[in-house]
C-alpha positions in Angstrom: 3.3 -19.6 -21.8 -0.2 -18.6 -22.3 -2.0 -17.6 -25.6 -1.5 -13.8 -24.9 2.0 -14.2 -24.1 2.5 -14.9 -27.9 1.6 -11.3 -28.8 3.2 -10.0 -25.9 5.9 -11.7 -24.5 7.3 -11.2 -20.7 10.8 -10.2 -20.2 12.7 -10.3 -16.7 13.0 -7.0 -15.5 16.2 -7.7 -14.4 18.5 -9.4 -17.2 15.7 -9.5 -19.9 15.4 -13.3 -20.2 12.3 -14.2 -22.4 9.9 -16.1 -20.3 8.3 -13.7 -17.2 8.6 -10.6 -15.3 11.3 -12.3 -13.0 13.1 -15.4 -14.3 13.8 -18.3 -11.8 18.0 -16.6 -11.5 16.8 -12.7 -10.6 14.2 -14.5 -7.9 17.1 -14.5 -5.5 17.9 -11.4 -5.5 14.4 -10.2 -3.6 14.6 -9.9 -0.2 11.5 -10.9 2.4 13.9 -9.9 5.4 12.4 -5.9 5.9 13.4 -4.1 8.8 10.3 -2.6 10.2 9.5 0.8 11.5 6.9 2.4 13.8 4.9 4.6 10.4 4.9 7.4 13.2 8.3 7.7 14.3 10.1 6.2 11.5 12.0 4.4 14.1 12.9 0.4 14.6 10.1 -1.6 15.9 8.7 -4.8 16.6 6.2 -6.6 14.2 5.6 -3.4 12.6 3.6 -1.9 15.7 3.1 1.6 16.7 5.2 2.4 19.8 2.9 2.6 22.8 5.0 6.1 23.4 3.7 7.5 19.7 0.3 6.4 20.0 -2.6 8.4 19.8 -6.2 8.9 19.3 -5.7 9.5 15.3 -2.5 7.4 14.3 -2.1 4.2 12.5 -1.9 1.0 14.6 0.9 -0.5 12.5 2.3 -1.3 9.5 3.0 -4.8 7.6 5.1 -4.9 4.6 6.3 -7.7 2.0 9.8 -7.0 0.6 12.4 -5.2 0.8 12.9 -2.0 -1.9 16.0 -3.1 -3.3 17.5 -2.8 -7.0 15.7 -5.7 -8.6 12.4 -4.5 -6.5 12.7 -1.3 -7.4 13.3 -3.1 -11.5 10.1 -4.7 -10.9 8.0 -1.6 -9.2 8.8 1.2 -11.6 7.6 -1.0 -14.8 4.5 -1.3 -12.5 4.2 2.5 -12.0 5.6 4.0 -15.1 5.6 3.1 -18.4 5.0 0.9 -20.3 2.7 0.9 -17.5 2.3 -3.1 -16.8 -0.9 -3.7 -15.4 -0.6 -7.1 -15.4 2.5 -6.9 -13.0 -0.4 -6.6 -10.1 -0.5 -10.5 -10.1 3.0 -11.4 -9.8 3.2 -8.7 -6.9 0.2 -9.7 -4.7 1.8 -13.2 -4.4 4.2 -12.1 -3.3 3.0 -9.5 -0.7 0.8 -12.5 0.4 3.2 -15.3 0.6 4.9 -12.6 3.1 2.0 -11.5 4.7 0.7 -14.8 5.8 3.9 -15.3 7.4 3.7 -12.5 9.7 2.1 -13.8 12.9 0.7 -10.3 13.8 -1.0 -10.1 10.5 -2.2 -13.6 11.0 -4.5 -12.4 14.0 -5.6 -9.7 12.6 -7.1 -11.6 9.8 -8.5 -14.4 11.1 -11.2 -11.5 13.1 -12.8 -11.3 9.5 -14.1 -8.1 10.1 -11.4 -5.7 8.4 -11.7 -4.0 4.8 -8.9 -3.5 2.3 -8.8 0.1 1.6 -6.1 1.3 -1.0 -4.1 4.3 -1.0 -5.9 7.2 -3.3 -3.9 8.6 -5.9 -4.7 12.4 -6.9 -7.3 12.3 -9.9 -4.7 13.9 -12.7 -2.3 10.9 -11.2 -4.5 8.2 -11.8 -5.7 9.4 -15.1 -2.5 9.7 -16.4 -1.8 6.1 -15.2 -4.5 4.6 -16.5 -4.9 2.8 -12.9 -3.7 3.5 -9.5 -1.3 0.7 -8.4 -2.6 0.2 -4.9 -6.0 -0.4 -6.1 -5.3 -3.5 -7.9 -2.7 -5.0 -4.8 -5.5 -4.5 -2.6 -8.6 -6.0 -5.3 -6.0 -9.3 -5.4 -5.4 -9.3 -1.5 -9.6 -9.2 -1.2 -9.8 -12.3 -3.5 -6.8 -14.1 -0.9 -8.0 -13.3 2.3 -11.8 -13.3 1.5 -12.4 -9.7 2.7 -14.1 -6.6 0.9 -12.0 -3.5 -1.0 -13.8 -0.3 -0.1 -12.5 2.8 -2.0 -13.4 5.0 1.6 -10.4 7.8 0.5 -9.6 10.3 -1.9 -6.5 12.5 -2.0 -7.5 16.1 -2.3 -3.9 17.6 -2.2 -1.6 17.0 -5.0 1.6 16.0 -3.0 5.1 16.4 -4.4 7.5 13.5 -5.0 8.6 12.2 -1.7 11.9 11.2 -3.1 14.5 13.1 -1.5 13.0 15.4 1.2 13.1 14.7 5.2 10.9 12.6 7.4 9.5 16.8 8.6 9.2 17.1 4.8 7.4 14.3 4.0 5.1 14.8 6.9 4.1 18.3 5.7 3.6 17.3 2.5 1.3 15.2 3.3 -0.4 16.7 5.6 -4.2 17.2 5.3 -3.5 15.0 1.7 -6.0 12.6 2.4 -10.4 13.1 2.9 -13.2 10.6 2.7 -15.1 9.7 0.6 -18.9 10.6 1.0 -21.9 8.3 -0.5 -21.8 10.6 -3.7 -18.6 9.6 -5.1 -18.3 13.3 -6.7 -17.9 14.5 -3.5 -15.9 14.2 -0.1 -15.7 15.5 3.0 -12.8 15.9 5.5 -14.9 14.5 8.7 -18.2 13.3 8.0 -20.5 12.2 11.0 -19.4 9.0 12.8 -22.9 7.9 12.3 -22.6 7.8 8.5 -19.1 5.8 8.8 -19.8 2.3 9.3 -16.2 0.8 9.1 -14.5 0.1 12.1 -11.2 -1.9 11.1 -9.2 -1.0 7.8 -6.6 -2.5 5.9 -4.8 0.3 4.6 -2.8 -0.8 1.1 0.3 1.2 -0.3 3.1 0.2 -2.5 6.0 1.9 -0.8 6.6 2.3 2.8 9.5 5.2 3.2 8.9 7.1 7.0 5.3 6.0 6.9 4.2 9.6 6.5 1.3 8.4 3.7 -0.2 5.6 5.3 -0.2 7.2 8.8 -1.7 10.8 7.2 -4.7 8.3 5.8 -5.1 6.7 9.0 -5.4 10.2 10.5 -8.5 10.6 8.3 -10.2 7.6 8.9 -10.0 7.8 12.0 -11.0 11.0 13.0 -13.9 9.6 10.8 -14.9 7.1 13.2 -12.5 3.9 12.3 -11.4 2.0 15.3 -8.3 0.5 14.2 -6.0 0.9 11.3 -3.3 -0.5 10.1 -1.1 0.0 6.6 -0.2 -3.3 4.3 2.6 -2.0 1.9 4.3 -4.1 -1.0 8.1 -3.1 -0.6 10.1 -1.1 2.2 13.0 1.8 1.4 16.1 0.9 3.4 
């Protein structure tokens, strides 16, 4: 126990144990085994990947993600996202997205290139000010420390989508739909598909916290890539069953 944890103390999320945010006996109940999808079909797929049949010019390249979104994850996410708002939770969290990460033979290729960028999932300004911080922002500044690559803030969400919980793959799609622009060298502004010339990324890192249908990270893909991105692909903490 640390010096700040005098002042404030950690409980488990789980069964409330003084000592951390998950005590050694609630550990168990996460789950690394995630079933993963293709982000554009919603369906099955290997290592993530897009199905050749759903690929296209604009769509994501494929999706990695750490856990599975079970009760105690979902225990441990919604103290992350809602309050008391715990910060601090972003360290526990990026371990373990990147104990599972580097596990993931895919993801192992990818990285080794060295020439991706981390690129975190915008929140919509009133969101984020509310918040205090925008969840994804600080999973992808930790993953940049691990994996020695750069966080580049390249989106910003211009449409104020409603919850997803609830509504349809169609839904979700159309909800976020056109959700997503980039950002333009004056951060005050943005611009929904600035000249390829200005966009010097090629290979993103797209970072989320929940992967649903994929609807979210594919619609950002959409942008960057119509922006001149090469290849992108999404990095999410936990997975909905």
């Amino acid at each position: 126990m640390n010096f700040l944890d005098l002042f404030f103390p950690k409980f488990c999320v789980n069964c409330k144990k003084l000592g951390d945010y998950l005590c050694p006996n609630c550990f168990i109940y996460l789950s690394f085994d995630v079933a993963n999808i293709c982000a554009v079909c919603s369906h099955p797929s290997i290592d993530g990947m897009t199905h050749p049949g759903c690929r296209g010019r604009y769509t994501i390249d494929g999706t990695f993600v750490g856990l599975e979104y079970n009760p105690v994850m979902k225990k441990l996410m919604y103290q992350f996202k809602y309050k008391p708002y715990l910060s601090d939770l972003s360290k526990f969290l990026s371990e373990l997205l990147y104990e599972s990460l580097i596990q993931k033979e895919e993801f192992a290729k990818l990285i080794d290139r060295k020439d991706f960028v981390f690129v975190p999932i915008p929140l919509f300004t009133s969101r984020e000010k509310s918040r205090g911080y925008n969840q994804s922002e600080l999973l992808a500044k930790r993953l940049s420390k691990k994996f020695g690559l750069e966080v580049k803030s390249l989106l910003t969400r211009i449409k104020d989508t409603k919850t997803q919980v609830g509504q349809t793959k169609k839904e979700r799609r159309e909800n976020l739909a056109n959700a997503f622009a980039l950002q333009t060298r004056n951060p005050t502004r943005f611009a929904k598909a600035p000249a390829r010339r200005e966009f010097e990324i090629r290979n993103v890192l797209l970072v989320d916290d929940i992967l649903t249908t994929g609807a979210t990270l594919n619609s950002a893909a959409n942008s960057l890539k119509r922006a001149g991105a090469r290849r992108v692909f999404g990095i999410a903490l936990a997975k909905e069953r």
